[in-house]
C-alpha positions in Angstrom: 152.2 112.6 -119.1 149.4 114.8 -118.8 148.6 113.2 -114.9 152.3 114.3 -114.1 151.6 117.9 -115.4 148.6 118.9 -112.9 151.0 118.0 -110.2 153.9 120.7 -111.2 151.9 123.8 -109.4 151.3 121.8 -106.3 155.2 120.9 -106.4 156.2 124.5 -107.1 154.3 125.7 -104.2 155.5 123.0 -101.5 158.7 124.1 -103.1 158.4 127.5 -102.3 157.3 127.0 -98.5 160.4 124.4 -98.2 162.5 127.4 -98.9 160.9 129.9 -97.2 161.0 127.5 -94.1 164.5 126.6 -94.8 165.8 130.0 -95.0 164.7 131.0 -91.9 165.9 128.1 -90.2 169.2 128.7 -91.4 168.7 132.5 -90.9 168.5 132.1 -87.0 171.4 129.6 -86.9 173.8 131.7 -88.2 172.1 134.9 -89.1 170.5 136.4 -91.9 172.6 138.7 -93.4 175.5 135.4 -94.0 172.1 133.8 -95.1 171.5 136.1 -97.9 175.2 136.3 -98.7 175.4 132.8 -99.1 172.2 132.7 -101.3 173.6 136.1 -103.3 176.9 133.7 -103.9 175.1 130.4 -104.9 173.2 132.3 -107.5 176.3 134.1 -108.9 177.8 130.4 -109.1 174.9 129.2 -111.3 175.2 132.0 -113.6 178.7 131.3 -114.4 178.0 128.0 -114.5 175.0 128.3 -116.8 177.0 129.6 -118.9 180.1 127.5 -118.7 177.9 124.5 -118.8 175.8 126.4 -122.2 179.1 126.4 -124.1 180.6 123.1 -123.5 177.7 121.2 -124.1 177.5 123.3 -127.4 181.0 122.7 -128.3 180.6 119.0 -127.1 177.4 118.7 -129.4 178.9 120.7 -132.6 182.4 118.2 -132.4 180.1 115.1 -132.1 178.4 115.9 -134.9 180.9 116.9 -136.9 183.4 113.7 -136.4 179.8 111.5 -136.8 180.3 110.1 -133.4 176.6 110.0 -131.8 176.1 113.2 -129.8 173.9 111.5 -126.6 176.3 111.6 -123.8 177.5 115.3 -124.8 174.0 116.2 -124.7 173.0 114.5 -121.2 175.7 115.6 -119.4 174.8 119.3 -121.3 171.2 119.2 -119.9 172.6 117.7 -116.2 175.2 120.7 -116.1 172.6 123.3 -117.2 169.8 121.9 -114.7 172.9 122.7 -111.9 173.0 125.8 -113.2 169.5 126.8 -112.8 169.5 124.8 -109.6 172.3 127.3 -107.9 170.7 130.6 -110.1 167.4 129.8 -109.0 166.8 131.9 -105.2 166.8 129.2 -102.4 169.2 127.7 -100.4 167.0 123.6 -100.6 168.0 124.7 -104.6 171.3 125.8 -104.3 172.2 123.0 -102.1 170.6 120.6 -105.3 172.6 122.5 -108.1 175.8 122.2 -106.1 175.2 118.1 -105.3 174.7 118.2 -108.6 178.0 119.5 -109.9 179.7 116.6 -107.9 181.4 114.0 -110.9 179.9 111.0 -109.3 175.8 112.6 -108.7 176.6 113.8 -112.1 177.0 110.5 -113.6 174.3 108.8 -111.9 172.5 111.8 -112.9 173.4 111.6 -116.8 172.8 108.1 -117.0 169.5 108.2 -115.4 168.7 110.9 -118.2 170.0 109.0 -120.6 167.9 106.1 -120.0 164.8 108.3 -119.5 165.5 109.9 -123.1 166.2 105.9 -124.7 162.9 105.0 -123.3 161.1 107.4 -124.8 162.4 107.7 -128.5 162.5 104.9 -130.8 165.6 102.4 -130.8 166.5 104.1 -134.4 166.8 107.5 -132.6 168.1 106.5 -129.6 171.0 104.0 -131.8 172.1 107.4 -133.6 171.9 109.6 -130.6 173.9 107.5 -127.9 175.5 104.8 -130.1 174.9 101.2 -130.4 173.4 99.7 -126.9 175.1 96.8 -125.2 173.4 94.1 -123.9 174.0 91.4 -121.7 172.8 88.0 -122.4 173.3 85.2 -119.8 173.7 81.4 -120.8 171.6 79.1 -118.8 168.5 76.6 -119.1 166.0 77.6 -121.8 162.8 78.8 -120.6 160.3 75.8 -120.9 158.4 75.4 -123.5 154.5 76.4 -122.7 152.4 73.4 -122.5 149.2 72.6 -124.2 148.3 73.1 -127.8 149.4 76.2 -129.7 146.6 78.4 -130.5 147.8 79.1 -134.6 147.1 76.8 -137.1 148.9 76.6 -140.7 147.5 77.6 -143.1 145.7 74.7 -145.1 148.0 72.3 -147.2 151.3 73.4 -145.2 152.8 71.1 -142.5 152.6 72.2 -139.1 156.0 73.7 -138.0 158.4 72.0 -136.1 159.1 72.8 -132.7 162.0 74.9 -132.0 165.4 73.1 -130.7 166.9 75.2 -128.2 170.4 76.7 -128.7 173.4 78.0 -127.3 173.1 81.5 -126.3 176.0 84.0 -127.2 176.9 87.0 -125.5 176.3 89.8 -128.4 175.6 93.4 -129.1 172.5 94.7 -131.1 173.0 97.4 -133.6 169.9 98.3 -135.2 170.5 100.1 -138.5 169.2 104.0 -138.6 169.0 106.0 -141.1 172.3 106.8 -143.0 174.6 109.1 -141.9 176.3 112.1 -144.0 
C-alpha cells in the first residue's frame, strides 16, 4: 500500500495539467465563457448530488441495519454515488465528465461491484459475510484433479496407520456461509 501512496502526487499533478490542457482545448472550440459555464454547472450538479447521494446512503445504511440485513451493497453504491459527487464538484471538465459517467446505472454497477470486491478482498471472510451477506460460489462438476505423484512428504505419527488415500467424490453445487459473530 505504501508503493501506491508515493504515486498519488505525481497522479494529482498529471491530473491537474490534463485539465488545464483540456479546458483550453474545449475553451477554443466553443469558447470560454460556455466553458466556464459548463464547469460552474457540473460543480453545482455534484453538490446536490453529494448531498443527495450523503443521505441515501445514510438512510440506506441506518434501514439495513436496523432490519439486520447486511449493509454492504447500501454502503458501495453510497461511496460510488459520493465519489460522483466529488467527481462533478471537483473544478475540471476530465472530472466532471468522470462524475457524470459515473452517475450512469450500468457504470455504476460495474463500479459498485468492483468496490465491492476490492472491500471483500481486503477484510476477513467474517467481516465481509456480515457486511455483504453470505457469498455464492460456483462449483463445476468434472474430472478430479490428479492425484500428485510420488511419496507424500508427512509421515504418521509412530504406532498409527498411514492414512488412506482419498476416494474422489461427486461435487455439488453449494453456497458457503461462514458463521460471524452473532447478531443483535
Amino acid at each position: 500500500m505504501r508503493g501506491r501512496l508515493r504515486y498519488v502526487p505525481l497522479a494529482l499533478l498529471a491530473l491537474a495539467v490534463v485539465e488545464v490542457v483540456v479546458f483550453v482545448f474545449v475553451g477554443r472550440a466553443i469558447g470560454f465563457g460556455w466553458t466556464i459555464l459548463i464547469g460552474l454547472a457540473a460543480s453545482v450538479l455534484g453538490m446536490w448530488l453529494l448531498r443527495r447521494e450523503g443521505l441515501r446512503a445514510w438512510r440506506g445504511f441506518r434501514d439495513a441495519a436496523q432490519s439486520g440485513a447486511p449493509p454492504g451493497e447500501q454502503v458501495t453504491d453510497g461511496v460510488v454515488g459520493l465519489a460522483a459527487g466529488l467527481l462533478l464538484a471537483a473544478p475540471g471538465l476530465v472530472s466532471g465528465a468522470a462524475g457524470l459517467l459515473l452517475t450512469v446505472p450500468p457504470v455504476r454497477r460495474l463500479t459498485r461491484r468492483r468496490v465491492q470486491g476490492a472491500a471483500e478482498r481486503r477484510v476477513s471472510s467474517a467481516v465481509a459475510g456480515d457486511l455483504f451477506g453470505p457469498r455464492r460460489v460456483r462449483v463445476h462438476r468434472g474430472e478430479p484433479a490428479p492425484e500428485p505423484a510420488g511419496p507424500t512428504l508427512t509421515k504418521p505419527p509412530p504406532g498409527e496407520p498411514a492414512p488412506e488415500p482419498a476416494v474422489p467424490s461427486e461435487v455439488i453445487e453449494g453456497e458457503i456461509v461462514e458463521p460471524g459473530p452473532p447478531r443483535r
